[in-house]
N, C-alpha and C positions, 0 to 999 in steps of 0.2 A: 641284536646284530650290532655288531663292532665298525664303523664305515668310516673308513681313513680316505682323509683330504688332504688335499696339498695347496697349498695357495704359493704362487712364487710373482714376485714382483720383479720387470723387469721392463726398465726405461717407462717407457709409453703404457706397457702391455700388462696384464693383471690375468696370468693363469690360472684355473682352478681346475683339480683334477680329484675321480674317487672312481676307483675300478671298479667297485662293488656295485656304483651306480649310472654304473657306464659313462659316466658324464667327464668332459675335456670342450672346458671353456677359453676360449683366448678372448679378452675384453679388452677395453680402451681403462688404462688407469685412469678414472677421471671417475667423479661423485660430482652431482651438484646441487646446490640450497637455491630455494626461493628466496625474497626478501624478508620472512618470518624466521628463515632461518630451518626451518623444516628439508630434510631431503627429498630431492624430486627425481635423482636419478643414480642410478650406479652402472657404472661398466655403457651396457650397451641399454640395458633395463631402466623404463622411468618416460619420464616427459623430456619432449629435447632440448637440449643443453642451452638449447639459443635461446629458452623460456627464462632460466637462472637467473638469481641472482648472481652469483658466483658460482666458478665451477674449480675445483681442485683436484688435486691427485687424489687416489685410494690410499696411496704410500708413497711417502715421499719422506728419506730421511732427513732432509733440509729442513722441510717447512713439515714435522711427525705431528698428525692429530691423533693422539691414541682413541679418544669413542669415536672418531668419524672410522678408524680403521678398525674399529673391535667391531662397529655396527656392519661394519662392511660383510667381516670374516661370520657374524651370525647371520646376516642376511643370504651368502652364498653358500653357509652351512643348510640354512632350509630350504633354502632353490636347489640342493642336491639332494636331499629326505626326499623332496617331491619323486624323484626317478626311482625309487626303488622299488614301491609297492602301488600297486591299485585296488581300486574297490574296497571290501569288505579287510584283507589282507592291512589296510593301513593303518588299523587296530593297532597293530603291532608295531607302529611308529614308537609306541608311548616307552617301547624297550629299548629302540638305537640309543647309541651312545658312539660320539666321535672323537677320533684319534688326527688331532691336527698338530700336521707339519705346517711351519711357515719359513721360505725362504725369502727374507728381509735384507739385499742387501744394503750395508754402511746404519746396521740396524744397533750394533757395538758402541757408533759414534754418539748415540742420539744421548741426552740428556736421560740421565740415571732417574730424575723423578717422571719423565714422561714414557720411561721403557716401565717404570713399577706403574704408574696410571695403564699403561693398555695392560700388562698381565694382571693386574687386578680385575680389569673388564673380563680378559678370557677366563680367569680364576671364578668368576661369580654365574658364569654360562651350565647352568643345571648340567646340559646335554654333553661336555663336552668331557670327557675321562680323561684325557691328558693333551696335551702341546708340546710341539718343541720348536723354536726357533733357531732357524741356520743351525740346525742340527745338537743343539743344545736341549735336554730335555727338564721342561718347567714344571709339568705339573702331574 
């Protein structure tokens, strides 16, 4: 099965969306590390923030982490696999493959080797048959 997501970054807020898995997430753009440097939380998901070491955006084109944002988009890639199937049926996980949209805005402006560092992340994601950003198709 084919499962097209959508991730849109906007201000504050970190949408993800996938009709096929009925899922429409609104989250707090925000990830955050402990003092190891390990993530403890994403979105709304995790230990709470006020445990962090530091807490950052999911996306931010100012201050762009590409693995902190590539880890983000397979993390909520697999938190939407969960909704589609149960039980025995999940077998059939090992088939999906997703079609991800990302709308990234001022994602143009960012530094050309930290836009090739995250699309090599999404590039190297087994599960993931194609991307496009702001409507531009990468992969």
């Amino acid at each position: 099965m084919i499962l097209h997501i959508e991730f849109r970054a906007v201000g504050d807020r970190w949408h993800v969306r996938c009709a096929e898995a009925g899922v429409a997430l609104d989250e707090p753009n925000r990830m955050a590390y402990n003092d190891h440097g390990a993530v403890v939380s994403m979105g709304d998901r995790g230990r709470d923030v006020g445990m962090a070491a530091r807490s950052v955006p999911i996306y931010d084109a100012v201050r762009f982490d590409p693995a902190g944002t590539a880890s983000c988009v397979l993390f909520y890639t697999m938190l939407t696999r969960k909704g589609v199937r149960r039980g025995l049926a999940r077998i059939l996980d090992l088939l999906d493959r997703y079609e991800i949209a990302l709308d990234l805005p001022g994602y143009s402006e960012i530094a050309a080797d930290l836009r090739r560092a995250f699309e090599h992340q999404l590039d190297v994601m087994t599960l993931i048959r194609g991307y496009a950003i702001n409507g531009q198709v990468k992969k």
